[in-house]
C-alpha positions as a LaTeX table, in Angstrom:
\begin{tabular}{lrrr}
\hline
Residue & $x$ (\AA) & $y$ (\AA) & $z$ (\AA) \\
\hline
Unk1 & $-4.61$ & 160.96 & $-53.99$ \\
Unk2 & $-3.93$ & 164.99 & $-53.34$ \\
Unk3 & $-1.22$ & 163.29 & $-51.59$ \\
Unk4 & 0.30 & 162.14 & $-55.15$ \\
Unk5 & 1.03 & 165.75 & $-56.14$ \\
Unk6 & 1.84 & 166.59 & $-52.37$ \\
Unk7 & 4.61 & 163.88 & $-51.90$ \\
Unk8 & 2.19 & 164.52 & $-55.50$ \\
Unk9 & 8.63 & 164.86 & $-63.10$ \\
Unk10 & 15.50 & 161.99 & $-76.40$ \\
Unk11 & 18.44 & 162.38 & $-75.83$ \\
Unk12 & 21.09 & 163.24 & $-72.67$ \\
Unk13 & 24.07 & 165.15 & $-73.16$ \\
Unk14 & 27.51 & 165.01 & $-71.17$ \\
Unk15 & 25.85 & 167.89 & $-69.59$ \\
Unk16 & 24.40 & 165.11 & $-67.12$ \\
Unk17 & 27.41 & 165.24 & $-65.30$ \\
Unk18 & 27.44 & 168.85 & $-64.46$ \\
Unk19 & 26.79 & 169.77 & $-60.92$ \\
Unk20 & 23.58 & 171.08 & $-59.14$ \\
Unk21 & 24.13 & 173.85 & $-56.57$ \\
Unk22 & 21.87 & 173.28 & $-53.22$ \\
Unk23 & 18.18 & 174.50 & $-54.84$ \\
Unk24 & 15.37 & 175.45 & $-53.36$ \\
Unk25 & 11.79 & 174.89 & $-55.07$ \\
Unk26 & 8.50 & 176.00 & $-53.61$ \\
Unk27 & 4.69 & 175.18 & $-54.75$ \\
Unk28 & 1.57 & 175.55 & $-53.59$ \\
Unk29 & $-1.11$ & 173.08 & $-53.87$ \\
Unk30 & $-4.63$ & 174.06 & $-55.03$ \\
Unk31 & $-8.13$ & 171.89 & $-55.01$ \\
Unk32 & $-10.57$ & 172.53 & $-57.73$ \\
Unk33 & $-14.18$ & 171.11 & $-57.05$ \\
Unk34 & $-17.10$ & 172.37 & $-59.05$ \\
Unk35 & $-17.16$ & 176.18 & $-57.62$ \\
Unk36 & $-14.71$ & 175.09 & $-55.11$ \\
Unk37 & $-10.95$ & 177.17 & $-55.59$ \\
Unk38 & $-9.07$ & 176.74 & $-52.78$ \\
Unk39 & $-5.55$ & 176.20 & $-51.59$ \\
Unk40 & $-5.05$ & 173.53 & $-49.53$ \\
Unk41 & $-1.16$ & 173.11 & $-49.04$ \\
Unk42 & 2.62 & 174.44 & $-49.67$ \\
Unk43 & 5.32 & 171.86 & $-50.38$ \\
Unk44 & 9.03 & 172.29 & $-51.00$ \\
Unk45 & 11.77 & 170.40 & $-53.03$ \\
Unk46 & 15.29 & 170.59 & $-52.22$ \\
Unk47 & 17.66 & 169.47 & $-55.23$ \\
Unk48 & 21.32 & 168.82 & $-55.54$ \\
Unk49 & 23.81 & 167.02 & $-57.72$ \\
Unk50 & 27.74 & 166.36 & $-57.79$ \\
Unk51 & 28.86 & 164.03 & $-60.27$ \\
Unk52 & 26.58 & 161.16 & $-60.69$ \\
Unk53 & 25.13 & 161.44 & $-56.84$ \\
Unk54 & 21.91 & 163.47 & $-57.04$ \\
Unk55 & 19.93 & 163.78 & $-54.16$ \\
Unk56 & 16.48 & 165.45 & $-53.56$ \\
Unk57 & 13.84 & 166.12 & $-50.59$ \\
Unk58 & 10.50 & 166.60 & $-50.70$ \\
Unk59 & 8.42 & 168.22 & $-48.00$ \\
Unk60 & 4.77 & 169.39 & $-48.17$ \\
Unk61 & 2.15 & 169.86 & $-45.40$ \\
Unk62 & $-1.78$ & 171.27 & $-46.09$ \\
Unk63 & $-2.91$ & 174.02 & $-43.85$ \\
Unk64 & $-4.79$ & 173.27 & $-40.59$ \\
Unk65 & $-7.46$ & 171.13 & $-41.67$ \\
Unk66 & $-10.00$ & 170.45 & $-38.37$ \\
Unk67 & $-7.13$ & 170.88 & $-36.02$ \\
Unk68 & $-4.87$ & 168.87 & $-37.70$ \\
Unk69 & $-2.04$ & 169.20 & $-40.10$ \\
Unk70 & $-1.18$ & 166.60 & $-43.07$ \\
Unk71 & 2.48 & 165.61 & $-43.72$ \\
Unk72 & 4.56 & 163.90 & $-45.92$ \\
Unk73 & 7.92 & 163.83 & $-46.21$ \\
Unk74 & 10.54 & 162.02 & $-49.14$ \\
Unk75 & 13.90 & 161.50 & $-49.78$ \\
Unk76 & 15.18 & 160.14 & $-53.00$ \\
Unk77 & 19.55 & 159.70 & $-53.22$ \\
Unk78 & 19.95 & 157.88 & $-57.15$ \\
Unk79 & 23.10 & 157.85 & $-59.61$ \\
Unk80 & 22.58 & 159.01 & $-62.56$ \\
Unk81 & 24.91 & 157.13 & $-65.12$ \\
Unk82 & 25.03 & 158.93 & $-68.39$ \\
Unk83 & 24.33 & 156.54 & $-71.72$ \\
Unk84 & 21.86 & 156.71 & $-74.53$ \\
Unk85 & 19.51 & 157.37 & $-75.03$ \\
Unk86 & 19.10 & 159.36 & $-71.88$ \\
Unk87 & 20.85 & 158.60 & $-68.94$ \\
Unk88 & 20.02 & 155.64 & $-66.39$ \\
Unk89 & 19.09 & 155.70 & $-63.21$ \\
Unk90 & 18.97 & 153.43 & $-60.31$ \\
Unk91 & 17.99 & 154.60 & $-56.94$ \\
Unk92 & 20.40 & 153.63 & $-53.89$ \\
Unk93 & 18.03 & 154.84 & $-51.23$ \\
Unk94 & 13.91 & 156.00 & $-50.96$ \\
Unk95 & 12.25 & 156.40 & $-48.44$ \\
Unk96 & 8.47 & 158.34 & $-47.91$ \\
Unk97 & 6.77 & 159.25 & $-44.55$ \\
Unk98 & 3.21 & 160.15 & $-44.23$ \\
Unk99 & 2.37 & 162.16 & $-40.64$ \\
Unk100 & $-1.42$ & 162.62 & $-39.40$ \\
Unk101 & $-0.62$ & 164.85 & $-36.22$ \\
Unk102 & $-3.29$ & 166.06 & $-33.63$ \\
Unk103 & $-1.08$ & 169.33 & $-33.62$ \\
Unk104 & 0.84 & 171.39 & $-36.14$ \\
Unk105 & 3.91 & 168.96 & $-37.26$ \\
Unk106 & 5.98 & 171.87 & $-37.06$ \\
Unk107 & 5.43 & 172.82 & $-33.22$ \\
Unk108 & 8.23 & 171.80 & $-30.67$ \\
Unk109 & 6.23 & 169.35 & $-29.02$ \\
Unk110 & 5.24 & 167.22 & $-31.80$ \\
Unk111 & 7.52 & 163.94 & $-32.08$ \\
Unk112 & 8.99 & 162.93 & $-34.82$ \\
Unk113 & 10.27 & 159.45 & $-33.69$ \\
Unk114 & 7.36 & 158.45 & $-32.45$ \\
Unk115 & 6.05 & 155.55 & $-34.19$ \\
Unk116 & 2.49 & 156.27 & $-33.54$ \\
Unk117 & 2.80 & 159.56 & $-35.41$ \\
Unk118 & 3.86 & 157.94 & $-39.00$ \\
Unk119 & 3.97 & 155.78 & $-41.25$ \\
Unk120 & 6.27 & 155.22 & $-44.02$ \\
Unk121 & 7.08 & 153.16 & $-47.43$ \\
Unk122 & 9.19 & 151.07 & $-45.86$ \\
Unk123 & 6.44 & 150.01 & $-43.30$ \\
Unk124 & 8.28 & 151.49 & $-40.22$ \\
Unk125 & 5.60 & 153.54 & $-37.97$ \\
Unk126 & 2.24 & 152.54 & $-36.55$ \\
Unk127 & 0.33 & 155.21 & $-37.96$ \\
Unk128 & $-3.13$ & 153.85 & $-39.80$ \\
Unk129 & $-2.44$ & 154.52 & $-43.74$ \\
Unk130 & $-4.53$ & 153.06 & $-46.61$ \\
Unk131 & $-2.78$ & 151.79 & $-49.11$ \\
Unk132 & $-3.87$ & 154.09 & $-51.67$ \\
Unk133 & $-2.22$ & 157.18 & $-49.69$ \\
Unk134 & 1.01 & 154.94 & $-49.10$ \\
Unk135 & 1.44 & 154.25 & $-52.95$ \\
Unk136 & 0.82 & 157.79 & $-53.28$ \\
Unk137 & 3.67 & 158.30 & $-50.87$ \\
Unk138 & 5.94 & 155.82 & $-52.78$ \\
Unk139 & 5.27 & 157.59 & $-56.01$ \\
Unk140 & 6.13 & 161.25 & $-54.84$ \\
Unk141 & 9.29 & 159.52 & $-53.39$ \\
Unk142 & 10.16 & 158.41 & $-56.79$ \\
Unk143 & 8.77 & 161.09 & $-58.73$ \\
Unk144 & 11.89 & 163.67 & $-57.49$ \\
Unk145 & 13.84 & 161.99 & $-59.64$ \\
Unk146 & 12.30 & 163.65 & $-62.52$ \\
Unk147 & 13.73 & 167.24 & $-61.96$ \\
Unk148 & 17.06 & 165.61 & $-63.05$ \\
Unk149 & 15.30 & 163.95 & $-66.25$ \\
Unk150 & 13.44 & 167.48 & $-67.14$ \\
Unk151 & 16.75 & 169.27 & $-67.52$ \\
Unk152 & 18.17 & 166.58 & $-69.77$ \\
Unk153 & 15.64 & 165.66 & $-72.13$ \\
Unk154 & 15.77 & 167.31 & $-75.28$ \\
Unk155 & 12.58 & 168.72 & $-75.75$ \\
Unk156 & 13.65 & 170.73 & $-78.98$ \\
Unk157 & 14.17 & 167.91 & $-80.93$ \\
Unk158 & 11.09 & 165.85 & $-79.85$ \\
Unk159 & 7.56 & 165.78 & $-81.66$ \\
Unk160 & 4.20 & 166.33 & $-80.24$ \\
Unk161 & 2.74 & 162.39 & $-78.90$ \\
Unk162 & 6.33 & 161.65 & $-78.15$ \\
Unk163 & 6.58 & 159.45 & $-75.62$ \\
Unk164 & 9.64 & 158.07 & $-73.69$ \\
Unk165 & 9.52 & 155.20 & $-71.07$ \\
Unk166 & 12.40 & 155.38 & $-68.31$ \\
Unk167 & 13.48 & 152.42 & $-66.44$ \\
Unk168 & 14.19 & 152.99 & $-62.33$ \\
Unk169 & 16.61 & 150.72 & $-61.15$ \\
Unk170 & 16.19 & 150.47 & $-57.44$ \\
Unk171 & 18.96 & 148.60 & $-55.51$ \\
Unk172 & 18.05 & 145.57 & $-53.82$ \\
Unk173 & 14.22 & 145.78 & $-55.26$ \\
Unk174 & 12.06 & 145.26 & $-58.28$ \\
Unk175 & 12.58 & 148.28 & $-60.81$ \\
Unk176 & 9.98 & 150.32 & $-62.14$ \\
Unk177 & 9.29 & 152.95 & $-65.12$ \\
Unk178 & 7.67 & 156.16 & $-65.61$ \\
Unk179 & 6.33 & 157.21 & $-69.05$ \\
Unk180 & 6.58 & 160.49 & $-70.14$ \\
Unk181 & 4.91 & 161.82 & $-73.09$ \\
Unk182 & 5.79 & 165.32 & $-74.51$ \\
Unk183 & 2.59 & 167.42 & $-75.76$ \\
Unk184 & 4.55 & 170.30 & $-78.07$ \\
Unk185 & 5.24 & 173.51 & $-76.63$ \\
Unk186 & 2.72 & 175.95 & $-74.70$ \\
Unk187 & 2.80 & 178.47 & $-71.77$ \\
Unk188 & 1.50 & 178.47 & $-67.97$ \\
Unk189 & 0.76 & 181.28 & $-65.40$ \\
Unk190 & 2.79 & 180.39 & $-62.09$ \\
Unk191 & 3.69 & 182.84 & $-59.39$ \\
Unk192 & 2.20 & 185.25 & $-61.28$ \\
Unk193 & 3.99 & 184.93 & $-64.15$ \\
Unk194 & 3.50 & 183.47 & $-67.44$ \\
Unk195 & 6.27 & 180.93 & $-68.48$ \\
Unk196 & 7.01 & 179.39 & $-72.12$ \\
Unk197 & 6.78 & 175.55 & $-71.27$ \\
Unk198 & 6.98 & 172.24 & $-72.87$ \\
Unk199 & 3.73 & 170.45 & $-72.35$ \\
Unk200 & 4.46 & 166.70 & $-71.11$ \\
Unk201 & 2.41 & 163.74 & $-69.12$ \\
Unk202 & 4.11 & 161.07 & $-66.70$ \\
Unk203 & 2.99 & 158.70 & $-65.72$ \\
Unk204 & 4.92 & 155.81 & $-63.15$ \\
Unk205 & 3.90 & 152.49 & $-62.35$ \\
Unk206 & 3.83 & 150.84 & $-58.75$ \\
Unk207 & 4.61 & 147.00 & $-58.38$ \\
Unk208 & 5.82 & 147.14 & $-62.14$ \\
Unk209 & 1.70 & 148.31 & $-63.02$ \\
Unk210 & 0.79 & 151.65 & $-64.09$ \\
Unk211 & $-0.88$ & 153.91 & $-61.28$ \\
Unk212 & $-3.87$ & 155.48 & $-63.05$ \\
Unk213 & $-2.62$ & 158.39 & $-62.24$ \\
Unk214 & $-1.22$ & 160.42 & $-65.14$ \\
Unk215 & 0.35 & 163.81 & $-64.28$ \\
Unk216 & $-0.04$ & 166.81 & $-66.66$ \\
Unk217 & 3.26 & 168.65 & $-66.04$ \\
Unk218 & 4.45 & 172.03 & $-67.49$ \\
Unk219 & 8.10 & 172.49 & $-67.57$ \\
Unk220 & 9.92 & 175.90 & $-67.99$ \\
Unk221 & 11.78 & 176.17 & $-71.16$ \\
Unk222 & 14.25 & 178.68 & $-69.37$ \\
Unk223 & 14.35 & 176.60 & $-65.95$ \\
Unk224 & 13.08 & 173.61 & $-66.77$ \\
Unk225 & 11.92 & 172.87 & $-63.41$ \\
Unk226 & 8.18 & 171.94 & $-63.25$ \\
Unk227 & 5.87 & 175.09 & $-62.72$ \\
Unk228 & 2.62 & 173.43 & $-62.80$ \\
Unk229 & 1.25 & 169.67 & $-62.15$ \\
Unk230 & $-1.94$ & 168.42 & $-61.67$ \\
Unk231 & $-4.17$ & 165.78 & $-61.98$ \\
Unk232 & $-7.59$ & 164.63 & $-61.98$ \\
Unk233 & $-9.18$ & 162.45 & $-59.25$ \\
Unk234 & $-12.59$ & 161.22 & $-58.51$ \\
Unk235 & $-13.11$ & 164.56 & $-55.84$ \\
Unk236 & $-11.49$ & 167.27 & $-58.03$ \\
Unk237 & $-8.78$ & 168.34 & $-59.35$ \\
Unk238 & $-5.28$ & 169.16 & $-57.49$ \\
Unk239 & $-2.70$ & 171.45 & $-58.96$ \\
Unk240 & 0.69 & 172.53 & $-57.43$ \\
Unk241 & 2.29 & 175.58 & $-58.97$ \\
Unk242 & 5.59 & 176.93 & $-58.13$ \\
Unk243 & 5.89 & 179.97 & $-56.57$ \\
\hline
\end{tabular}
């Protein structure tokens, strides 16, 4: 599930409908085992927003790992109607792939199209995938909606054990919901700085079920992008920190 954090984000204000220039996010992904402190990946999050159209990428790859290079790759395009108590969202398109290349993904000779090179959540590809790494792939997807839901939320006038549950409408599909729950105020180090955050958890479900997978998530009270996630899994624990 390092894929989770890879692939693996009260009330709303008009301010819902104000506009996101083109932004550029970066993280890198770290694995903590015992002694073990390494890290393992970079990923990068695109984010923009023009009325109620907000649209967001995802993109992460590890480093070479035994000659090979591990990929995934989301897209999440939602509307983001403004209402109370925070603003709804339904998704009009998702999609996550999940590339296992022999070669570096990025090198000219590697093929994108190629079926045999991915796999993705809307079954298209012949990679082989578990289906633990493609609900991990189908959460990230959804998860990018978040950043929009982290610069709404008002933090200030929530409580410590807070917790707010968001329905996802998804066109043509079942919905789901991710549960956030807002820990008080507290600070994280992050590209070498120290930020003032606010504390929270999400957590989304998959087939309407929660994923066992809660998220610890510091926000930036200044930014409020997220500048470091992790979770715990049965191997360690994977963090992503923006940088």
């Amino acid at each position: 599930m390092v894929l989770l954090l890879l692939a693996i984000i009260v009330c709303l204000m008009a301010k819902s409908q104000v506009n996101i220039p083109f932004q550029e996010v970066n993280y890198e992904a770290h694995y903590h085992c015992g002694l073990i402190n390494v890290m393992i990946a970079h990923a990068r999050v695109t984010l923009s927003k023009e009325g109620e159209n907000f649209n967001a990428t995802f993109n992460g790859n590890t480093i070479p790992w035994g000659g090979r290079v591990y990929c995934v790759s989301d897209t999440l395009s939602a509307l983001f109607t403004p209402g109370k108590p925070y603003s709804r969202e339904t998704v009009t398109y998702v999609n996550g792939w999940y590339m296992k290349p022999h070669e570096n993904v990025f090198a000219s000779s590697f093929d994108r199209s190629n079926p045999a090179n991915y796999k993705n959540i809307k079954g298209q590809g012949d990679l082989s995938a578990s289906d633990k790494t493609m609900e991990a792939i189908h959460i990230s997807a959804f998860m990018l909606g978040l950043f929009e839901y982290y610069r709404e939320i008002d933090f200030e006038n929530m409580k410590a054990g807070d917790r707010i549950v968001i329905p996802v409408a998804v066109e043509g599909g079942a919905g789901e919901s991710v549960t956030i729950t807002y820990n008080g105020k507290s600070s994280a180090e992050s590209g070498g700085f120290r930020h003032q955050t606010y504390s929270t958890v999400f957590e989304f479900t998959y087939g309407g079920v929660p994923s066992g997978y809660p998220v610890n998530t510091e926000v930036s009270v200044d930014s409020r992008l997220p500048v470091v996630m992790s979770t715990d899994l049965a191997i360690g624990k994977v963090e992503l920190f923006l940088i």
